[in-house]
Each structure stands twice: as C-alpha cells, then as structure tokens.
N, C-alpha and C positions, 0 to 999 in steps of 0.2 A: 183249626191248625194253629198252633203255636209261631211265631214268625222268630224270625231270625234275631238272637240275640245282640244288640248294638254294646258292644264292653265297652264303649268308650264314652258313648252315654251315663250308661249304668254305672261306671270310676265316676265320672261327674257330679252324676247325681248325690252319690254317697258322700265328695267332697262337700258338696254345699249343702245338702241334709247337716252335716256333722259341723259346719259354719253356722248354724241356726240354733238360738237358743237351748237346752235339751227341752223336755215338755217336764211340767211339771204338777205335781200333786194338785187338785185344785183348792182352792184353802175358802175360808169361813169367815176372809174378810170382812164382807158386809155385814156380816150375822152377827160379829164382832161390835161394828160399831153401832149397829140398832143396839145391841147390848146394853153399850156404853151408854146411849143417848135416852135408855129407859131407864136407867138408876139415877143417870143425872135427875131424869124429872120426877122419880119415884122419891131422891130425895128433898126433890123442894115442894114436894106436897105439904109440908107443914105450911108455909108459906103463901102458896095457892090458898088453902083451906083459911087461912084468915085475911088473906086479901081478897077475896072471889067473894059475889054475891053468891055463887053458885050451892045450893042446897048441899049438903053433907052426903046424903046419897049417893047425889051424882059425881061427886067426887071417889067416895069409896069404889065404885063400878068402874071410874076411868083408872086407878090406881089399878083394881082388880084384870082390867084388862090390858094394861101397861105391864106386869106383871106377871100374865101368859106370855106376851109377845117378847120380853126380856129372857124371861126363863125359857122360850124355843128358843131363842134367835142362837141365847150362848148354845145349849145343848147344840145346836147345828155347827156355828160358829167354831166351838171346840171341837168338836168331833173331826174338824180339818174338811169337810165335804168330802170331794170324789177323793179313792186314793189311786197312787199311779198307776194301779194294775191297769183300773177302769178307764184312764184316761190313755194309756198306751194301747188298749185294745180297743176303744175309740177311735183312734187315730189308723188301728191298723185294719177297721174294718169301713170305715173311710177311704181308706188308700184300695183297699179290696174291690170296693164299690166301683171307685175311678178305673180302676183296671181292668175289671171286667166289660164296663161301657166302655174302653177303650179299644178293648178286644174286639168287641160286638161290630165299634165301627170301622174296625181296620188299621186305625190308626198306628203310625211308624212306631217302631219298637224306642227310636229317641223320644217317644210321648209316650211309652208306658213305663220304662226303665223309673224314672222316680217314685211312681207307686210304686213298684216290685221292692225298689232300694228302702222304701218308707215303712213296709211291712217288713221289710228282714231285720232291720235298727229298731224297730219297738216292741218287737216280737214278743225279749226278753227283760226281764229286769235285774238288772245286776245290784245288789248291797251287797256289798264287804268279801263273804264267802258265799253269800246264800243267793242262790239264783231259782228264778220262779218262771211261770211262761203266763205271758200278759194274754198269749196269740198261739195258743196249743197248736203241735205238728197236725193230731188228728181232727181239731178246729180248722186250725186255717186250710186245710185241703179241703173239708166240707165247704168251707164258707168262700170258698174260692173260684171252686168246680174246673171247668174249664179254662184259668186262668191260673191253677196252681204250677202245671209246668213250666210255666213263662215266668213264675216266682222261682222255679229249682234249678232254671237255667240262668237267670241273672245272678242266683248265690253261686254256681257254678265259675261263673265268669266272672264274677268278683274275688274269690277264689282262688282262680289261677294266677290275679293281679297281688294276690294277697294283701288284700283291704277289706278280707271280713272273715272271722273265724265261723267255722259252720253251723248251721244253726240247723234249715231242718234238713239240709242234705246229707249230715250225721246218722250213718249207719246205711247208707241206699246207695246203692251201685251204678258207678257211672254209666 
C-alpha cells in the first residue's frame, strides 16, 4: 500500500535537491593528465636514452608502452567519460533503490518524499529546446514496481504546489 503522501516534505525536499549542485557530466580528468604526464616523459626519452645505462631495448618497450597508456588515457579522457544521460539515470535508479527499501520498511512518507523528489528532477534532461528522458515513463514504472505510485503521488503534490511541471503524470488521469 502506498502511504500517505507528506506535501510538505516532498516542497522540502525539491527545495534542497535544487540548492545542491546540479549533477554533472562525468569528465576524463584524470585520463587527461596521465595523458599529459605520458608525453611529458615520452618526450624526454631522448634524454633518458643517453643518460640511462639502460639497454636501448628496454627503453624502446617502456616508450612502446607509455605510448599505449597515453593514447587510451586521451581517447577515454576526451571522449568526456560518462555522459549525463548515464549519470542522471544513475542517480535515479539509486534514488529507486532507496525508495523501494524504504517502502519495504515502512518508513514515514517524510523519509521517502526525497527519493520520489530526486527521481522526478533527474528524470529528464533539458538542453536549450531538446529534451530527452534520462529515466523513461515505461522505465521507471518497471524499475520501480510497487513504489511507482508513491512517485505519481508526490509529482502530484508537487503539482498542486506548483514546484514541478509534469513529468510522468503527463497524459494519466487523476
């Protein structure tokens, strides 16, 4: 059974969700500066090679595999990693997660109102005109199960506060 929705939780929640950083892309910093830190030494191989007792071989083989690990790192590194689809539907199959074991133990509707709030804000991704779904309508009711209507009731009630335009109660009959 679904519990009773708390609206003044779930305003709360969406308050302080939307005070918290947004989430964002996840980037290829590190991969970046291993990049960096393999051409530096890929370029003072000259260097090495006539200061080093070390045989020419062995140098060609640590160049060689300097050289793999530069050329993934950038490849990873630029490619940006995760993009926000991934990380928003992360987040909202996390919050899914928590909701459901929240349901499971009973737990007050003020302790599950910030999952509900955290999957309806990442749901979607908004650029410019073009809107995409991180967290599909006929997804997130699978991935949900018996926690979906306690997600259709808190957009509901956010709703009527008008602090959230509709997301999946768009086109379903109150």
């Amino acid at each position: 059974m679904t519990p009773h929705i708390d609206a003044e939780a779930a305003a709360q929640a969406i308050l302080d969700l939307r005070n918290e950083p947004p989430p964002t892309e996840g980037g290829g910093g590190g991969c970046t500066l291993a990049s960096l830190i393999v051409v530096v030494l890929l370029l003072g191989m000259p260097v090495l090679v006539r200061a080093s007792p070390i045989p020419n071989q062995s140098i060609v083989m640590i160049a060689a595999v300097l050289g793999f690990i530069g050329l993934t790192s950038a490849v990873i590194g630029f490619s940006g990693g995760r993009n926000l689809a991934d990380v928003l539907r992360g987040s909202c199959e996390g919050a899914a997660d928590a909701l459901r074991a929240g349901l499971e133990q009973e737990l007050p509707s003020d302790q599950l109102a910030p999952h509900a709030v955290q999957i309806l804000e990442h749901c979607r991704i908004k650029r410019r005109d073009v809107e995409e779904w991180a967290f599909a309508p006929h997804e997130a009711e699978e991935y949900l199960g018996d926690a979906w209507p306690f997600v259709i009731e808190t957009e509901r009630a956010l709703l009527t506060r008008g602090l959230i335009s509709p997301t999946y109660t768009d086109g379903l009959k109150p």
